[in-house]
Each structure stands twice: as C-alpha cells, then as structure tokens.
Backbone as CSV, one residue per row, in Angstrom:
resi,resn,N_x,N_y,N_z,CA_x,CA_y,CA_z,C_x,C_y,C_z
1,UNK,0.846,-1.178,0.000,0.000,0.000,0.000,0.891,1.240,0.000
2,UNK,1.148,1.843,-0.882,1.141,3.337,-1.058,0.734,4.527,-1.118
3,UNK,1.242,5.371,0.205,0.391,6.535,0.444,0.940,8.046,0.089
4,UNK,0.151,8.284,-0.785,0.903,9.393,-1.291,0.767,10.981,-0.214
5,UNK,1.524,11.796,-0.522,1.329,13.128,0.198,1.244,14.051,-0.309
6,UNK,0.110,15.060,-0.471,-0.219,16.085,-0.771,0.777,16.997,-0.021
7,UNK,1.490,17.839,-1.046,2.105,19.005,-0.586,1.497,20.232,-0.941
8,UNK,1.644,20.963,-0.063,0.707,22.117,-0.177,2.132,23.319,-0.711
9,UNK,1.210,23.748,-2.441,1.882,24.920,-3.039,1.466,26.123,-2.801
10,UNK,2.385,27.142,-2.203,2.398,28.124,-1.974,3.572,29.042,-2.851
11,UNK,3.256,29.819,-4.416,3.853,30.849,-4.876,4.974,30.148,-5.572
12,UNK,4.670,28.398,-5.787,5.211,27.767,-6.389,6.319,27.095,-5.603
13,UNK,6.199,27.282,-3.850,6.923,26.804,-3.246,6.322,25.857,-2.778
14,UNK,6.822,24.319,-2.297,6.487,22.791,-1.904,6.876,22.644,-0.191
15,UNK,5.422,22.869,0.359,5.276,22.485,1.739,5.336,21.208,1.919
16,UNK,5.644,20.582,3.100,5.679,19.394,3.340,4.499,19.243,4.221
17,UNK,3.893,17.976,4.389,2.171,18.145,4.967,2.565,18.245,6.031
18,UNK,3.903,18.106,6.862,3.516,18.439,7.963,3.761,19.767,8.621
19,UNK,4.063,20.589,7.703,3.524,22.052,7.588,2.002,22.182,7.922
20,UNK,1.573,21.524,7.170,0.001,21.756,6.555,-0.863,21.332,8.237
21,UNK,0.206,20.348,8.742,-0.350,19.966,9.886,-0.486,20.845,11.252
22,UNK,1.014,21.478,11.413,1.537,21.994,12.437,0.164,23.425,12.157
23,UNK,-0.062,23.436,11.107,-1.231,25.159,10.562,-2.611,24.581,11.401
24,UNK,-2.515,23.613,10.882,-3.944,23.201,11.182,-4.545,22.659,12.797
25,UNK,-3.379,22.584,13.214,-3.001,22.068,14.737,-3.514,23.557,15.666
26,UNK,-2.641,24.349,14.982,-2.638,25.625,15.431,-4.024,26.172,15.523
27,UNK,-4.558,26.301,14.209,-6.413,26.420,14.007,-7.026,26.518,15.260
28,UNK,-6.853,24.926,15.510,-7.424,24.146,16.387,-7.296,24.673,17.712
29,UNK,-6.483,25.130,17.997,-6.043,25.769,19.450,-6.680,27.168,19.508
30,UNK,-6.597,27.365,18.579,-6.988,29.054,18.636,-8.239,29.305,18.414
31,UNK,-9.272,28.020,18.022,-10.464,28.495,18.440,-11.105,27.237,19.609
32,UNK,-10.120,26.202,20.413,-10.622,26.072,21.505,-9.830,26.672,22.949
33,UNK,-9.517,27.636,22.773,-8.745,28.779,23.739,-10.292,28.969,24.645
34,UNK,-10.766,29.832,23.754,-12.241,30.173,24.601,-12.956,29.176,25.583
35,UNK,-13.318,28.053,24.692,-14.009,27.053,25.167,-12.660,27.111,26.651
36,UNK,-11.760,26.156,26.606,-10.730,25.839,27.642,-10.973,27.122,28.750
37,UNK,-11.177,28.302,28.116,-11.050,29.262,29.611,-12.300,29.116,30.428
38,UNK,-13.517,28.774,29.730,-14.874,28.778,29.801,-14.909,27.463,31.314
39,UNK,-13.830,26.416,30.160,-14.346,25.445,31.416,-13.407,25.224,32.494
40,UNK,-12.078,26.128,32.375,-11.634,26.165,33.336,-10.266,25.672,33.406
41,UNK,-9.835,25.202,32.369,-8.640,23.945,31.398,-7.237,25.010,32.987
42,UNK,-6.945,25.890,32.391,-5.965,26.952,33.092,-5.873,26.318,35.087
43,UNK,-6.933,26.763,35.656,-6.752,26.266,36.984,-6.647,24.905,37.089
44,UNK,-6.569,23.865,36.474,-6.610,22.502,36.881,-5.093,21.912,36.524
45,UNK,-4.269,23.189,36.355,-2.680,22.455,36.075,-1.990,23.849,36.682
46,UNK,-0.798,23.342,37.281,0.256,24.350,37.796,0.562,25.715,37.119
47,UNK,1.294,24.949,35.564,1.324,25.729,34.742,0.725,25.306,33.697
48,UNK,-0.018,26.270,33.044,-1.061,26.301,32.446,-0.746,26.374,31.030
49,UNK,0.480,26.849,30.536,1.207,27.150,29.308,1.767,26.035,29.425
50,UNK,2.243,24.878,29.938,2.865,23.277,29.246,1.731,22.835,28.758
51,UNK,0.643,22.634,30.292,-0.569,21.661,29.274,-0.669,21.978,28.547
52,UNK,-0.788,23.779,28.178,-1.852,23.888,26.476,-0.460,23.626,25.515
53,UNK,0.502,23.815,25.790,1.392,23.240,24.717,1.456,21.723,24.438
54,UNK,1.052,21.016,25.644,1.011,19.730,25.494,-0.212,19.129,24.779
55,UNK,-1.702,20.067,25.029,-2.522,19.736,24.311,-2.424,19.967,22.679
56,UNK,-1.408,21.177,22.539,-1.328,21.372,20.962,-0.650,19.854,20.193
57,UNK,0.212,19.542,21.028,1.562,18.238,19.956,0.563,17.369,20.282
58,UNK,-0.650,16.939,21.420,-1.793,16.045,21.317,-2.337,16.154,19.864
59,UNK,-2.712,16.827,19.585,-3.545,17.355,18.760,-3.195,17.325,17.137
60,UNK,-1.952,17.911,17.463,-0.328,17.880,16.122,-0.353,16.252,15.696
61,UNK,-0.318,15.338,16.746,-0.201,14.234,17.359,-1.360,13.103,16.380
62,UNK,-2.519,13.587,16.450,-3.393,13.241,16.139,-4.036,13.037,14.597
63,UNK,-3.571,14.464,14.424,-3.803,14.807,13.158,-2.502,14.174,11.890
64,UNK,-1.421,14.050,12.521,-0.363,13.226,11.951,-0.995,11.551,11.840
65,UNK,-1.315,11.090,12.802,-1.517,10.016,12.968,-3.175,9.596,11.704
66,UNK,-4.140,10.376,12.217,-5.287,10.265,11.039,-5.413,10.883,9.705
67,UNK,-4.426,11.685,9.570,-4.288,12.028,7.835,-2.885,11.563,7.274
C-alpha cells in the first residue's frame, strides 16, 4: 500500500504536509482557547502554558496520525 502526500503549493513553493499539519493544529487551538477558559482547562494544572502546549503536539499528534 502506497500513500501518497499532498504538498501544499504556496507561490510555487512545496510544503511538506507536515507544515500543513503543524497550521492546522494551530487552528485548532486558537479556536478552543475560549471554550478551555470557559471550562476552566488553566486552573486545573500548575502551569497552564505546558498543558496547552502539550494539548497542541496532542492534537499535532493526532492529526499526523489520522491524515
């Protein structure tokens, strides 16, 4: 089985998907920021900037793994 990879062209320059990933990872964070403050994500860890970095490479993580 051979899986090919879409590289994403930009101005005739060749992204590698996991460009395409690390963008889309990012997305993802930046519109569940809100939600996370809403429910509280921040007080339930020491520091609050590893988890959400840790939730981003989750996520990075994920999206590598299912596309």
């Amino acid at each position: 089985m051979v899986h090919t990879f879409a590289e994403l062209v930009v101005g005739g320059v060749l992204f590698a998907p996991f460009a395409t990933y690390l963008v889309a990872a990012l997305v993802l964070i930046v519109v569940l920021r809100p939600l996370l403050h809403v429910v509280g994500f921040a007080k339930m860890f020491s520091h609050a900037s590893v988890a959400e970095l840790s939730l981003y490479v989750t996520i990075l993580s994920l999206l590598v793994l299912l596309f």
